[in-house]
Structures are given as C-alpha cells and as structure tokens.
N, CA, C and O atoms as a GROMACS GRO file, in nm:
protein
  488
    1UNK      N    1 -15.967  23.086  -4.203
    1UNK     CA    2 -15.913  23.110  -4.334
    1UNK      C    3 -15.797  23.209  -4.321
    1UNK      O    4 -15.804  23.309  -4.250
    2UNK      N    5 -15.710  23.181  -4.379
    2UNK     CA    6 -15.550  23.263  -4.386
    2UNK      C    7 -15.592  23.387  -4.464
    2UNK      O    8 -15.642  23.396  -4.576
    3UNK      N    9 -15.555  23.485  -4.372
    3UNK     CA   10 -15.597  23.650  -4.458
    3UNK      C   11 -15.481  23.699  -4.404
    3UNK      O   12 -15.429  23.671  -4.296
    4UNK      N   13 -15.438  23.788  -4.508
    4UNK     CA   14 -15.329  23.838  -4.440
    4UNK      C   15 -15.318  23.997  -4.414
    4UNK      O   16 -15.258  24.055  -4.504
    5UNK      N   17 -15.372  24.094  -4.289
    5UNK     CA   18 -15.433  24.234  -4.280
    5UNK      C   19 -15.327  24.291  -4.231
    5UNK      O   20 -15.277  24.256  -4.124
    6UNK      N   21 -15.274  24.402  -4.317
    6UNK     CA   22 -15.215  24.479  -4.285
    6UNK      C   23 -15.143  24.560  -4.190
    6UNK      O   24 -15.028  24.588  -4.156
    7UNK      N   25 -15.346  24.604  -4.144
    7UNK     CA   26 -15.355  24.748  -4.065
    7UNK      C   27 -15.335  24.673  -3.917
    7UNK      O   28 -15.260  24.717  -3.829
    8UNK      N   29 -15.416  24.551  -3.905
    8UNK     CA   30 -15.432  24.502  -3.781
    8UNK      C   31 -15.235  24.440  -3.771
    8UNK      O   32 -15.178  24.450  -3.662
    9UNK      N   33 -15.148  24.375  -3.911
    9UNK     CA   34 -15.003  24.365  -3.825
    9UNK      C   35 -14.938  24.494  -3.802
    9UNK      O   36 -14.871  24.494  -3.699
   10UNK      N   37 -14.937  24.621  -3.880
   10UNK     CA   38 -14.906  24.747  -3.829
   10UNK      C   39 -14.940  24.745  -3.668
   10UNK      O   40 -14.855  24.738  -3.579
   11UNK      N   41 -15.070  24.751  -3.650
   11UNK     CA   42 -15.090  24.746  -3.517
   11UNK      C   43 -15.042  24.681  -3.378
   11UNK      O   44 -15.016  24.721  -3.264
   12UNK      N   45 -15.045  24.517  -3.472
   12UNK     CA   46 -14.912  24.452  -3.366
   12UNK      C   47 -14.812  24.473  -3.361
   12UNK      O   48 -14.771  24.449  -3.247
   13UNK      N   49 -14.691  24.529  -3.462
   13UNK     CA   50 -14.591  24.563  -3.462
   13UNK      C   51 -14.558  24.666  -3.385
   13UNK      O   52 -14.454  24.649  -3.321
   14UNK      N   53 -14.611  24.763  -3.370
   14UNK     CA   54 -14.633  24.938  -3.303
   14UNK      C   55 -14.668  24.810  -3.123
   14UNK      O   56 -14.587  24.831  -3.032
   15UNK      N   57 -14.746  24.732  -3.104
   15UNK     CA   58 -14.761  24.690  -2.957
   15UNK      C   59 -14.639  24.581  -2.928
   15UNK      O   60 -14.603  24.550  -2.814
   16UNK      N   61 -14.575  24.522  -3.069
   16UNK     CA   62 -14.485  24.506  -3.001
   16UNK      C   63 -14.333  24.568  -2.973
   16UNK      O   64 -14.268  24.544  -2.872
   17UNK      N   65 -14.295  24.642  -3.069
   17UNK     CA   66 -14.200  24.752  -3.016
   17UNK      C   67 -14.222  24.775  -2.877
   17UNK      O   68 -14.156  24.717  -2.791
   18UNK      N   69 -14.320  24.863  -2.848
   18UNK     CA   70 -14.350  24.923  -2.707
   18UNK      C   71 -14.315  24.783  -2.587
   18UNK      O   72 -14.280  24.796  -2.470
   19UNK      N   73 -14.337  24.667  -2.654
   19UNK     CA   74 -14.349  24.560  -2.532
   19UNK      C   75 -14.205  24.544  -2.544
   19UNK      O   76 -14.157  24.542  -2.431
   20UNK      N   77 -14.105  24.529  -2.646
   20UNK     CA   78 -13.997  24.533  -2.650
   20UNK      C   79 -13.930  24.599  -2.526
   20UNK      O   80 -13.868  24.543  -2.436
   21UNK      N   81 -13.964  24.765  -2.545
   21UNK     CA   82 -13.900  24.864  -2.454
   21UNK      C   83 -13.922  24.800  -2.327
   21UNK      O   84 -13.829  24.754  -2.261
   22UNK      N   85 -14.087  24.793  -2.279
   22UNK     CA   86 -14.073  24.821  -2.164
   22UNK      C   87 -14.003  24.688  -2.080
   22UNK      O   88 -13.974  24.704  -1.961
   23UNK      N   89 -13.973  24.531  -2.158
   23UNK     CA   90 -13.885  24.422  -2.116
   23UNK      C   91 -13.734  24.469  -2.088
   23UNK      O   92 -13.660  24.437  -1.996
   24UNK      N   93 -13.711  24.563  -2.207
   24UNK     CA   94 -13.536  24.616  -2.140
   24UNK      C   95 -13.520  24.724  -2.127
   24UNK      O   96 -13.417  24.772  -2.173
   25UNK      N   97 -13.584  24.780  -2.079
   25UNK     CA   98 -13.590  24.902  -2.040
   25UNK      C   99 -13.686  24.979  -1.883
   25UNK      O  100 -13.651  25.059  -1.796
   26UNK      N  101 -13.812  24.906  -1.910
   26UNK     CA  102 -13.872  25.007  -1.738
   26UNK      C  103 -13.863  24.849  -1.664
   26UNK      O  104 -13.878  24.742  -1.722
   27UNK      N  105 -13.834  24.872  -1.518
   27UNK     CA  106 -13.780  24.819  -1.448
   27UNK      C  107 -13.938  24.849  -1.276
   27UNK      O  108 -13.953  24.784  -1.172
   28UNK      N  109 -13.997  24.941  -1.316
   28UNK     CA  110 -14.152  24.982  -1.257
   28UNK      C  111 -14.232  24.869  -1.284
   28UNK      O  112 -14.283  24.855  -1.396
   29UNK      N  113 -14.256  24.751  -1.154
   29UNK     CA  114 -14.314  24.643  -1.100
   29UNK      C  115 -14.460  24.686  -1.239
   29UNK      O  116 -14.462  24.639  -1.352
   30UNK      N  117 -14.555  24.774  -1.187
   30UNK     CA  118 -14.694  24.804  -1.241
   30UNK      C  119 -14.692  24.755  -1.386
   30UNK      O  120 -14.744  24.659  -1.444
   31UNK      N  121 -14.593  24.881  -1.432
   31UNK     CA  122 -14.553  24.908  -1.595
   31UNK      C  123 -14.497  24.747  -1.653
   31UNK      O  124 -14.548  24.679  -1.742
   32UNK      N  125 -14.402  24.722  -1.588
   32UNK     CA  126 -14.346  24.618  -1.626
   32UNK      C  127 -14.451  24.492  -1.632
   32UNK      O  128 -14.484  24.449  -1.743
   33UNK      N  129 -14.484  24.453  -1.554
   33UNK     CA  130 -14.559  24.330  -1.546
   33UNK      C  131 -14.703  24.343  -1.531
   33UNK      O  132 -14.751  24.247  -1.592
   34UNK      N  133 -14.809  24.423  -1.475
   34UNK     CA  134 -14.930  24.465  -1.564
   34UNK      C  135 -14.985  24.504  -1.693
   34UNK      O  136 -15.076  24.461  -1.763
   35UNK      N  137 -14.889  24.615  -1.704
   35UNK     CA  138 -14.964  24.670  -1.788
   35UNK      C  139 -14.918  24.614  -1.945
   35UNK      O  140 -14.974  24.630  -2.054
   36UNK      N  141 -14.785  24.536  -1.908
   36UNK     CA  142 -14.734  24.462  -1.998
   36UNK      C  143 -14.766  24.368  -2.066
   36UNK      O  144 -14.735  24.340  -2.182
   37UNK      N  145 -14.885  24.276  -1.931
   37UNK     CA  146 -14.941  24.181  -1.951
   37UNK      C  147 -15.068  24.235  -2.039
   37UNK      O  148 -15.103  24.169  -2.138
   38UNK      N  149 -15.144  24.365  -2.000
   38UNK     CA  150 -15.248  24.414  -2.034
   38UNK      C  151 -15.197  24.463  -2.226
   38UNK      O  152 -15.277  24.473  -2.319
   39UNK      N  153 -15.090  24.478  -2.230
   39UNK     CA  154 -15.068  24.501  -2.373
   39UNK      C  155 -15.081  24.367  -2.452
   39UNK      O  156 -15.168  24.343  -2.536
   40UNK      N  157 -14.978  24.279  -2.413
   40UNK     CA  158 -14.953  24.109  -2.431
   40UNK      C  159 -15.098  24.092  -2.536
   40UNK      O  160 -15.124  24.091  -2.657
   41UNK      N  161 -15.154  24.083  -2.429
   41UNK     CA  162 -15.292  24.044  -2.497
   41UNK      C  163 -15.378  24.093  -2.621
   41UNK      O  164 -15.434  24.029  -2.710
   42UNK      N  165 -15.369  24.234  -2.595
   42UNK     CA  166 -15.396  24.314  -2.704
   42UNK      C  167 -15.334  24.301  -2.821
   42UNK      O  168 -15.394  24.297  -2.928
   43UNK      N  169 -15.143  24.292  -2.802
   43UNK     CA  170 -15.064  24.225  -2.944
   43UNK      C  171 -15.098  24.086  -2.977
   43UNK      O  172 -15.074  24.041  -3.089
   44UNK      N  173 -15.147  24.024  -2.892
   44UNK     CA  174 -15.139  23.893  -2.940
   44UNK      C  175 -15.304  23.884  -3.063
   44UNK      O  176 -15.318  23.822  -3.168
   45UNK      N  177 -15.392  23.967  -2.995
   45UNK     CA  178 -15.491  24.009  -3.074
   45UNK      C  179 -15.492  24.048  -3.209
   45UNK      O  180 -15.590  24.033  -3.282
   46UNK      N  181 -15.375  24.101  -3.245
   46UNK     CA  182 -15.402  24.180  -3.388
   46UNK      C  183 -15.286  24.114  -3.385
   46UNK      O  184 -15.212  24.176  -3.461
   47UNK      N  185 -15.232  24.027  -3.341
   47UNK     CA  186 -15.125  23.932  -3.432
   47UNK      C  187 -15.220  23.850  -3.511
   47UNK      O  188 -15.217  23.844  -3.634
   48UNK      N  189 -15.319  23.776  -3.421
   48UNK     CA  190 -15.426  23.661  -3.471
   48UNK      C  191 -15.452  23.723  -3.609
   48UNK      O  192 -15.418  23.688  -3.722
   49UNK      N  193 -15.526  23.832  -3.559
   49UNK     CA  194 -15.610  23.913  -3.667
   49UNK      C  195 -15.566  23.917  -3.825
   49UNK      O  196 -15.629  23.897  -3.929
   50UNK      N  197 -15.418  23.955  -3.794
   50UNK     CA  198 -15.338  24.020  -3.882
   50UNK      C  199 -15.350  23.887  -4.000
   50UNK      O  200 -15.389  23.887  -4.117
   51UNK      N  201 -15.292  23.763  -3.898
   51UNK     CA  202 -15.321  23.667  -3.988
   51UNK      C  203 -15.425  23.572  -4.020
   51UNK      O  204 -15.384  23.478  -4.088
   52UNK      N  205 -15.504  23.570  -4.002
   52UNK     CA  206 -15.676  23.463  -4.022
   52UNK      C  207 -15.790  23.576  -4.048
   52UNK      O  208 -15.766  23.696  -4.036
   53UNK      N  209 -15.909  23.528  -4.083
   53UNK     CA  210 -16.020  23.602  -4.088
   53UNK      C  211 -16.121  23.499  -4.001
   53UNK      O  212 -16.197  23.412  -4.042
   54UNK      N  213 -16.091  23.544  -3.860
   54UNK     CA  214 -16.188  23.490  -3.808
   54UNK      C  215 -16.255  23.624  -3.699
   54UNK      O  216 -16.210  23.737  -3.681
   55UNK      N  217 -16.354  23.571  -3.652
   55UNK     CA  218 -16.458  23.680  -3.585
   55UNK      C  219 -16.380  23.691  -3.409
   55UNK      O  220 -16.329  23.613  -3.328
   56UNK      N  221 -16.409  23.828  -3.420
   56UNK     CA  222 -16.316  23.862  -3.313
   56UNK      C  223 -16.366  23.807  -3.172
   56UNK      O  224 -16.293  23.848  -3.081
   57UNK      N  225 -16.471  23.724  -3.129
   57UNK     CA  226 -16.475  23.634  -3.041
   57UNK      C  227 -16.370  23.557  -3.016
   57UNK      O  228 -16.280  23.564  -2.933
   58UNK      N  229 -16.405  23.451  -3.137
   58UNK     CA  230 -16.317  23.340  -3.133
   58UNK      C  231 -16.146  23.376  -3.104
   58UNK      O  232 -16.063  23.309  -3.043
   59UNK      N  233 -16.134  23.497  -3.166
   59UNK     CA  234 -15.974  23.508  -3.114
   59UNK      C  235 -15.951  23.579  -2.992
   59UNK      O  236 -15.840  23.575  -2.938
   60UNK      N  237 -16.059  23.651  -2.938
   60UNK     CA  238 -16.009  23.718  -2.778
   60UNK      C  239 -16.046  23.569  -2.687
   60UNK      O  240 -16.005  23.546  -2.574
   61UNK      N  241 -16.124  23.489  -2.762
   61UNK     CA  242 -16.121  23.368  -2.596
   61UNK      C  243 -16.008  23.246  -2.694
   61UNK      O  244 -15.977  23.139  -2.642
   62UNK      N  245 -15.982  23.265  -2.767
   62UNK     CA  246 -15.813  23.186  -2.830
   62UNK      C  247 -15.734  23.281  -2.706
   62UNK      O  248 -15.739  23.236  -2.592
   63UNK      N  249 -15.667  23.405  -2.728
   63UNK     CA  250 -15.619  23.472  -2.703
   63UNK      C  251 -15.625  23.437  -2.498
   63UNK      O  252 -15.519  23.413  -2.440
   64UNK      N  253 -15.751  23.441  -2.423
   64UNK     CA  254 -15.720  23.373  -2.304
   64UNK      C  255 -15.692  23.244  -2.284
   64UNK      O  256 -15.599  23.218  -2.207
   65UNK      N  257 -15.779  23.112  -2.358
   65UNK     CA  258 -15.708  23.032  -2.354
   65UNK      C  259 -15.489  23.004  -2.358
   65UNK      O  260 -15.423  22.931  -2.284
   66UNK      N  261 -15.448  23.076  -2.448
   66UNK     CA  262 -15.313  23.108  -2.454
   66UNK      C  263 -15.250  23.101  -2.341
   66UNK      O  264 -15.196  23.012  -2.275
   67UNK      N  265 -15.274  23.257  -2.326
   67UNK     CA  266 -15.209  23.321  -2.173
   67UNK      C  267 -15.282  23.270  -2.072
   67UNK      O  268 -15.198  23.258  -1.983
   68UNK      N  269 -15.373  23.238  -2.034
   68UNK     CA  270 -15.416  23.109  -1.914
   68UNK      C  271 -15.354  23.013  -1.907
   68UNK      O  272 -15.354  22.975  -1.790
   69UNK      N  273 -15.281  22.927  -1.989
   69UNK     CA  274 -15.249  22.828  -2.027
   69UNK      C  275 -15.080  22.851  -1.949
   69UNK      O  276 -15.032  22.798  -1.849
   70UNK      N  277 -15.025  22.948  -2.042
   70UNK     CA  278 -14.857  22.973  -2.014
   70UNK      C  279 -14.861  22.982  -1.876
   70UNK      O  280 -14.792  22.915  -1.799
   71UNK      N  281 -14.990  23.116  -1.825
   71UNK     CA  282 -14.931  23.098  -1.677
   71UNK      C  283 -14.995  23.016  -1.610
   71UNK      O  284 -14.924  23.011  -1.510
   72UNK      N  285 -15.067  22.957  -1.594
   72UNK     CA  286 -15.087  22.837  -1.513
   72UNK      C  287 -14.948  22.720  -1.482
   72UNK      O  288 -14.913  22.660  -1.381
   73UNK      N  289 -14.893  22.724  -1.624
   73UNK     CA  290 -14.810  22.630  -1.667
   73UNK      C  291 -14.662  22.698  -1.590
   73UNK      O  292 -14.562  22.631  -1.565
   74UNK      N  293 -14.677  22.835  -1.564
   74UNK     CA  294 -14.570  22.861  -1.450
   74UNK      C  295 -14.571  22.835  -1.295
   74UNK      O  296 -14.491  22.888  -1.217
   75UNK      N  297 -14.702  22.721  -1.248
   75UNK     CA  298 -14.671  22.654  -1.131
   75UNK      C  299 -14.625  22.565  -1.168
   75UNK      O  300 -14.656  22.474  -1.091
   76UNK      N  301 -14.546  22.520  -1.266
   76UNK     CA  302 -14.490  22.410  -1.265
   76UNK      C  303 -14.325  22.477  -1.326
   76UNK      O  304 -14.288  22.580  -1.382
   77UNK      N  305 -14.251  22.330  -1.270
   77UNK     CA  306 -14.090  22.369  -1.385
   77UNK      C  307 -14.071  22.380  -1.506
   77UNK      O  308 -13.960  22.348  -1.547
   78UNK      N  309 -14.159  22.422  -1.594
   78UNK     CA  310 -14.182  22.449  -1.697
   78UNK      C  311 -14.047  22.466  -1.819
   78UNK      O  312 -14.018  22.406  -1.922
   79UNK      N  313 -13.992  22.574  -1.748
   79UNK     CA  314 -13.866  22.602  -1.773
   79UNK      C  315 -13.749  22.514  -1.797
   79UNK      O  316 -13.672  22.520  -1.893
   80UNK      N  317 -13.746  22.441  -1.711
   80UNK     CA  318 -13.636  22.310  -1.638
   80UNK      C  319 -13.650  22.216  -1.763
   80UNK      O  320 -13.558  22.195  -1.842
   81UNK      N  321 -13.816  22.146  -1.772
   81UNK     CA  322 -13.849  22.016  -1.872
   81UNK      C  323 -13.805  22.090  -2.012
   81UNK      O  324 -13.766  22.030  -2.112
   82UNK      N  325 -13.816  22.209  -2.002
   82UNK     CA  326 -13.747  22.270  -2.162
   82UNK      C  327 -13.635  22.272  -2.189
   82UNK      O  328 -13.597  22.252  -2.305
   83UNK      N  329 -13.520  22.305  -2.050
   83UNK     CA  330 -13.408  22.291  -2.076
   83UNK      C  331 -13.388  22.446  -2.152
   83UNK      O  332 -13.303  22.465  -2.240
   84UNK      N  333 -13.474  22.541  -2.107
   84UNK     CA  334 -13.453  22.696  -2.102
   84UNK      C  335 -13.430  22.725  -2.027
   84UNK      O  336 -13.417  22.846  -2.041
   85UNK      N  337 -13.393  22.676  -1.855
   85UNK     CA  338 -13.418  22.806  -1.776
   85UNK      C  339 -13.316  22.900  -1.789
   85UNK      O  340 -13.351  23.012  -1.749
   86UNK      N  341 -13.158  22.891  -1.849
   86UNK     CA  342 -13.081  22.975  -1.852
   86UNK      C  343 -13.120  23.122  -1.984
   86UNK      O  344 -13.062  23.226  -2.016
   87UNK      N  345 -13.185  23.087  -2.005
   87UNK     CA  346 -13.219  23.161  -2.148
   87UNK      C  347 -13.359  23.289  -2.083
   87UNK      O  348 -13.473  23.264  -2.042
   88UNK      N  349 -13.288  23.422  -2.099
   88UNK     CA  350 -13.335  23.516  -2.073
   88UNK      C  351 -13.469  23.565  -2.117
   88UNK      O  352 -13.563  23.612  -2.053
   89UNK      N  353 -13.449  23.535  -2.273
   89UNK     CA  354 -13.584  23.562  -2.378
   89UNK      C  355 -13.696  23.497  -2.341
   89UNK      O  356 -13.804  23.551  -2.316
   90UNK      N  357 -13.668  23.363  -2.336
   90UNK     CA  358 -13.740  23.277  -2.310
   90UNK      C  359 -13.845  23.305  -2.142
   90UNK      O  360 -13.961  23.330  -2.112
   91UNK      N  361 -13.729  23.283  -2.078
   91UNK     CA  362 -13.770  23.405  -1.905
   91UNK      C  363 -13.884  23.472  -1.947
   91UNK      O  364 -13.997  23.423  -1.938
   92UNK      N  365 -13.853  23.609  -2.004
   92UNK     CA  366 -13.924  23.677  -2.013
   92UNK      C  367 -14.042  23.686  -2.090
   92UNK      O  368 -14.142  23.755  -2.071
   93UNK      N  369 -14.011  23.591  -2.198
   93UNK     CA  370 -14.204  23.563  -2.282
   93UNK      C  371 -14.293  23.460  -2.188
   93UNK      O  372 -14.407  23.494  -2.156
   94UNK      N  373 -14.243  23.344  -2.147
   94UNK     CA  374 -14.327  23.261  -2.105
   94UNK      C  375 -14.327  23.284  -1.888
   94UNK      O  376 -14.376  23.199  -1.815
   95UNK      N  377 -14.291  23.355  -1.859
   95UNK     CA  378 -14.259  23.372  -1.748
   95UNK      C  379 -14.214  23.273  -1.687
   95UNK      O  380 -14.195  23.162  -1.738
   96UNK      N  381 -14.186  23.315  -1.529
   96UNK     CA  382 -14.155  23.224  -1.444
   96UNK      C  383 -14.191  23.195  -1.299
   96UNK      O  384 -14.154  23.098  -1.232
   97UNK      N  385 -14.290  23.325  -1.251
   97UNK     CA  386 -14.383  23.311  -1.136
   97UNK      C  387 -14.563  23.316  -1.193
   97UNK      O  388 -14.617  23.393  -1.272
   98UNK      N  389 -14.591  23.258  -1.152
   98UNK     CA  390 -14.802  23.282  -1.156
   98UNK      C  391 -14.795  23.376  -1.072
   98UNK      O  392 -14.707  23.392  -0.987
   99UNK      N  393 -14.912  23.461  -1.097
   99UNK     CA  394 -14.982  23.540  -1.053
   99UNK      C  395 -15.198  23.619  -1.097
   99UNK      O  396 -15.259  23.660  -1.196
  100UNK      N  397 -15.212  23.607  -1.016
  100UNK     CA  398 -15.323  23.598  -1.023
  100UNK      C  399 -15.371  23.742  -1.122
  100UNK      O  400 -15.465  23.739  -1.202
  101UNK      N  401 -15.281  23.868  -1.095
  101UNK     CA  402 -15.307  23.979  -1.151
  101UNK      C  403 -15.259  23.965  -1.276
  101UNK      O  404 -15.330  24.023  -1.357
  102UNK      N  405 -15.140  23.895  -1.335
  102UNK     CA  406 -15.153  23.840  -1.471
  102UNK      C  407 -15.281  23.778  -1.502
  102UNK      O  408 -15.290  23.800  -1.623
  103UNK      N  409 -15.356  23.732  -1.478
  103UNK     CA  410 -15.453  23.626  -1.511
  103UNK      C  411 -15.605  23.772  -1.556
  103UNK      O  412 -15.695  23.763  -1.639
  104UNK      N  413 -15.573  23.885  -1.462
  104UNK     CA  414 -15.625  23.992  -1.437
  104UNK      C  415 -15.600  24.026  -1.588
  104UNK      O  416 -15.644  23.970  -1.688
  105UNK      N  417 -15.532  24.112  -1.577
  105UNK     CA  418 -15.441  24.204  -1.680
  105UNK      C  419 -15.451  24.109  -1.803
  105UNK      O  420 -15.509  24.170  -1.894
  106UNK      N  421 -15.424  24.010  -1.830
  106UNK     CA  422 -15.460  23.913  -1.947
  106UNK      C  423 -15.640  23.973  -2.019
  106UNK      O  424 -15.667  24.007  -2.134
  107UNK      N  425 -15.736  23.962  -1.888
  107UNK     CA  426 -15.875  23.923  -1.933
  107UNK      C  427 -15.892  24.045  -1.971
  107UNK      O  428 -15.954  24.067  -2.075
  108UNK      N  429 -15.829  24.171  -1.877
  108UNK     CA  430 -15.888  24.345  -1.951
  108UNK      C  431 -15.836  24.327  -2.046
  108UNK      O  432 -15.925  24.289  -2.122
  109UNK      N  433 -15.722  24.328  -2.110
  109UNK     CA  434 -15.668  24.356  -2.205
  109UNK      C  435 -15.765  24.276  -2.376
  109UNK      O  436 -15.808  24.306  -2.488
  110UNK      N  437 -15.753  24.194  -2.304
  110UNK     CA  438 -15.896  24.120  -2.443
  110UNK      C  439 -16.006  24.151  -2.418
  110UNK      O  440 -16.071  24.153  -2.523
  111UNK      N  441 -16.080  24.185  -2.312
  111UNK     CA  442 -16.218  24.237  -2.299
  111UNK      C  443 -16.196  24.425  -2.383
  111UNK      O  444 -16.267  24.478  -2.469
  112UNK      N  445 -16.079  24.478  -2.316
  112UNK     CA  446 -16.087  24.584  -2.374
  112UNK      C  447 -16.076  24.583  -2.549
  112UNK      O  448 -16.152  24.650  -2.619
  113UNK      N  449 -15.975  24.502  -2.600
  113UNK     CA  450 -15.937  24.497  -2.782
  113UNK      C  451 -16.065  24.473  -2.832
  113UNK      O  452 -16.115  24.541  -2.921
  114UNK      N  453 -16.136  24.348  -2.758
  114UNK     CA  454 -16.256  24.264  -2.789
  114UNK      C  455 -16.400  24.423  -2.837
  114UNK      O  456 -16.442  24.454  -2.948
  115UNK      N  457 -16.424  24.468  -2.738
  115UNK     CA  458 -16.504  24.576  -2.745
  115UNK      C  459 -16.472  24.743  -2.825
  115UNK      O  460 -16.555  24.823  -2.867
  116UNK      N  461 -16.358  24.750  -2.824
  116UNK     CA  462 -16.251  24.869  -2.944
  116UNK      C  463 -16.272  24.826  -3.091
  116UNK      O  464 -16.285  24.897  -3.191
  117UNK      N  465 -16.274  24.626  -3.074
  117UNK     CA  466 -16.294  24.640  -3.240
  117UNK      C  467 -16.424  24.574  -3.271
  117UNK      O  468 -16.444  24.525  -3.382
  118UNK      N  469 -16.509  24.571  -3.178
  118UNK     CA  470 -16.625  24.540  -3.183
  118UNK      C  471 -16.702  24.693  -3.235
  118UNK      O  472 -16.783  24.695  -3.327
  119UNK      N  473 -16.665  24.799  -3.167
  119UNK     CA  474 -16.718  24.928  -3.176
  119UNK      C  475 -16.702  24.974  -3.345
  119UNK      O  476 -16.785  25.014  -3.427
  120UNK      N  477 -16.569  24.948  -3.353
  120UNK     CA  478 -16.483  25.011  -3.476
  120UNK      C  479 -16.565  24.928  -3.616
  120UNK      O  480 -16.595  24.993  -3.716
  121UNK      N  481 -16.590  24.804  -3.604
  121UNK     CA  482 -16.634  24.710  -3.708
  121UNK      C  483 -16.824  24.702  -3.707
  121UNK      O  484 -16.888  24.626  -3.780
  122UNK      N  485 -16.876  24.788  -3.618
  122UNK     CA  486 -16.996  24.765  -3.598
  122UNK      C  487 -17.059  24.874  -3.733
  122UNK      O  488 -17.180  24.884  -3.753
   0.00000   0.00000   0.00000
C-alpha cells in the first residue's frame, strides 16, 4: 500500500547526500566502494519505506534481491546492451566490475537497517 513517510524520506535524503559526496568527492578504495555500498542499501531502505507500508522484512530481502541482481548483472556488458557505457552517472549507480565484497557490504548494510528498525518499532 502507497504511504507516503516522511521521517523515513528525510532519512534517505540525509543517506543520499552523503552518497552523493563520497561518488565525487573521496577517492579512498574502502570509503568509496564499501562502505558506500554498505550505505546504498540502507538508502535504498528508507527510500522503500518512505514510500509503501510494508513490513520491514519484505523490503530488506526486496532491497538484496535489487543489489544482487545489478551486480551480478555486472558480469555481463550490461552497460554496452544499454548503450550507457559512455555515461558517468550511470557508471557509477549500476557499476561496472562484480565483486564479491559488494555482495558483502550490500547484506550488512540491510541486516544492519533490518535490526535498527526492528529495535526502534518493537
């Protein structure tokens, strides 16, 4: 059902600024692409949130399905069949190498939101 929460898009907005910065701005392998990924997830969380009223299960394993999906989908030319690869933005949301510690950093990041608003709503 379409709800439309506030506090939870405040929240994505504030994670995505920060994800903003650290794409043009830190250039630190960890920062950049862990912990980035480990945020990713968390915004993509209280994006869901922000808009549906569904139980926060269903959107932290939405939320891996997603990002499992994109990067898996970066062993392939992904890019090429889109006819993005010149396009920077694009680069940088859907990537362009797999990696297994993305796949990492994806699952904390929803195990961690998953259990923060499990605590908070209990």
């Amino acid at each position: 059902m379409l709800k439309f929460n506030y506090k939870n898009f405040a929240i994505f907005l504030v994670l995505f600024i920060i994800e903003v910065i650290i794409a043009l701005y830190i250039t630190q392998h960890f920062i950049r692409h862990t912990l980035g990924d480990y945020l990713c997830a968390i915004m993509l969380f209280f994006f869901i949130k922000s808009l549906v009223k569904m139980k926060s299960f269903y959107v932290a394993i939405t939320i891996l399905l997603i990002a499992y999906t994109v990067e898996f989908l970066q062993l392939t030319p992904m890019l090429t069949y889109l006819n993005v690869e010149e396009n920077s933005v694009i680069r940088i949301i859907l990537g362009t190498t797999f990696s297994i510690t993305d796949l990492v950093a994806y699952t904390l990041g929803v195990i961690t939101v998953f259990l923060i608003d499990k605590r908070l709503n209990s």
